[in-house]
C-alpha positions in Angstrom: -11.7 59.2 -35.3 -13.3 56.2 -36.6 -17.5 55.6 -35.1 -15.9 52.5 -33.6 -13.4 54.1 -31.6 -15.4 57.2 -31.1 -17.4 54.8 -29.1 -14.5 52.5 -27.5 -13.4 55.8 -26.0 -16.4 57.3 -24.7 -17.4 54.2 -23.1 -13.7 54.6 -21.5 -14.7 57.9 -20.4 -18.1 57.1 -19.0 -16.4 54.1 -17.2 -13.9 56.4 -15.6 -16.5 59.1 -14.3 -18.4 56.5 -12.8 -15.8 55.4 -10.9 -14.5 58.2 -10.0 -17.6 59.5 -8.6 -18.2 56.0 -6.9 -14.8 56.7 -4.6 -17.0 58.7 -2.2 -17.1 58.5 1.6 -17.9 55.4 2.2 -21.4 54.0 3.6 -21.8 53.7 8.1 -21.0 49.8 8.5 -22.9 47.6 10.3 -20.5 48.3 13.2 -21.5 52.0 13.6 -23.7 51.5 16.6 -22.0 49.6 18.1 -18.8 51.8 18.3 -20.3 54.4 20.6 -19.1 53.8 24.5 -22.6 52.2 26.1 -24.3 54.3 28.4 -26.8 53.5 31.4 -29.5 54.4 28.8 -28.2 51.5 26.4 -28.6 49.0 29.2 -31.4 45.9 28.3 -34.3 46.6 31.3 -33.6 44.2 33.8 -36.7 42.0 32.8 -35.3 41.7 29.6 -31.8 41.1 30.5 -32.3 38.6 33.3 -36.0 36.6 31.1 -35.2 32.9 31.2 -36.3 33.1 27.6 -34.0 30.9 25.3 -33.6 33.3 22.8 -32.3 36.0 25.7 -29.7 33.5 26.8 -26.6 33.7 24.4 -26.9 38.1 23.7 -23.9 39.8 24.6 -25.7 42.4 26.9 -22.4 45.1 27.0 -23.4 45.5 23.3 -26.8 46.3 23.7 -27.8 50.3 22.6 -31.1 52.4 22.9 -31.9 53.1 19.1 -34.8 55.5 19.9 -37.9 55.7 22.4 -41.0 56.2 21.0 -44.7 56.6 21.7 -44.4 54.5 24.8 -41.5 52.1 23.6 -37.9 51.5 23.6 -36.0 50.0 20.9 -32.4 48.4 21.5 -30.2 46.3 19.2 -28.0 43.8 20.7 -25.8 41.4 19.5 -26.7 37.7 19.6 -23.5 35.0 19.8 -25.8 32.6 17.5 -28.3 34.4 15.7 -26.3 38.1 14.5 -28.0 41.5 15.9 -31.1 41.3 17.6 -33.7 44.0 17.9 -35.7 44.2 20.7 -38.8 46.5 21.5 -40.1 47.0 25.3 -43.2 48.3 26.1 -43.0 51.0 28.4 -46.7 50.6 29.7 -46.9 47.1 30.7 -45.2 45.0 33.6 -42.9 43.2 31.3 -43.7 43.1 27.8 -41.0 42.3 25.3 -40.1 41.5 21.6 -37.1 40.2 20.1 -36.2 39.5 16.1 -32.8 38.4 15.4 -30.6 38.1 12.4 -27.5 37.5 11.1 -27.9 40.2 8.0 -28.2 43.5 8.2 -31.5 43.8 8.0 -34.8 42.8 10.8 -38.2 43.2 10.9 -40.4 42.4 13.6 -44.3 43.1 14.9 -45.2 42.9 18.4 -48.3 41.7 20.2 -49.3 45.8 20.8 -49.3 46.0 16.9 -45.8 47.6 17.3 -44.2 47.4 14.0 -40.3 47.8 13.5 -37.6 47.8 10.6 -33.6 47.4 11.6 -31.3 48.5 8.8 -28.1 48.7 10.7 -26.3 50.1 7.4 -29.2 53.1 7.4 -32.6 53.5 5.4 -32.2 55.8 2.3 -32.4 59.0 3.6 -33.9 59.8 0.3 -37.0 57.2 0.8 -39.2 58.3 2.7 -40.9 55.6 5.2 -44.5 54.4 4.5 -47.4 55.9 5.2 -48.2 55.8 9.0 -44.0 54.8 10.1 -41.7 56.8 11.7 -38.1 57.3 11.3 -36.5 58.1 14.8 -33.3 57.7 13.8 -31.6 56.4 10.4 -31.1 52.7 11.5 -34.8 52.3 12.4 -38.0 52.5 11.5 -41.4 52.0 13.4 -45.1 52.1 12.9 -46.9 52.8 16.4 -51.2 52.3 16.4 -52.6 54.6 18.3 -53.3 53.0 21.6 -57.7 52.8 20.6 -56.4 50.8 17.7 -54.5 48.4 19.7 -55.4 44.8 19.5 
């Protein structure tokens, strides 16, 4: 075999493996969360769901879902008619503290007044990433960084 077709033909080969080996299961869609039947944990807390906030007007509240609860805070995502997904992180401690970051990718990042810090990657982090220093992973969507309460601002 010529050197020319020697390489023509690997290159074939090399093409074909990759795809071959690209026709795995296919990657959770944006959807996943979503899918799941909503539960009375997955309800927005009332002070949330009934704020006269602008932003809080137009979210489809049967599609909000508790992500995780952690050190003293609930995440939910909902969907937002205008602005995508929207996650939102309560404070458990406080009267009726709130956050909300919306998008209309995949993707969100927000930091609340606490110092609360939160990542939304509703097609999943890389499992083989680990998160930064100091954040937390509850669950594969989501990831958070928590101050300890005597480094609150």
């Amino acid at each position: 075999m010529k050197p020319r077709m020697r390489t023509l033909g690997t290159a074939l080969l090399v093409a074909v493996v990759v795809t071959a080996c690209g026709e795995t299961e296919p990657a959770q869609g944006r959807d996943t969360i979503y899918q799941r039947e909503q539960e009375p944990a997955d309800v927005l807390p009332s002070h949330v769901a009934n704020g006269a906030e602008i932003q809080a007007q137009d979210w489809d509240q049967q599609s909000s879902r508790l992500l995780a609860a952690h050190a003293g805070h609930e995440f939910f995502v909902v969907r937002s008619a205008t602005e995508g997904n929207c996650l939102v992180t309560v404070d458990q401690d406080r009267p009726q503290p709130w956050v909300a970051s919306c998008s209309p990718s995949s993707r969100i990042g927000m930091s609340g007044p606490a110092g609360v810090r939160a990542e939304l990657d509703l097609d999943g982090f890389d499992e083989n990433t680990p998160p930064l220093e100091g954040w937390t992973r509850p669950v594969p969507e989501l990831q958070v960084l928590v101050p300890r309460r005597a480094d609150r601002p």
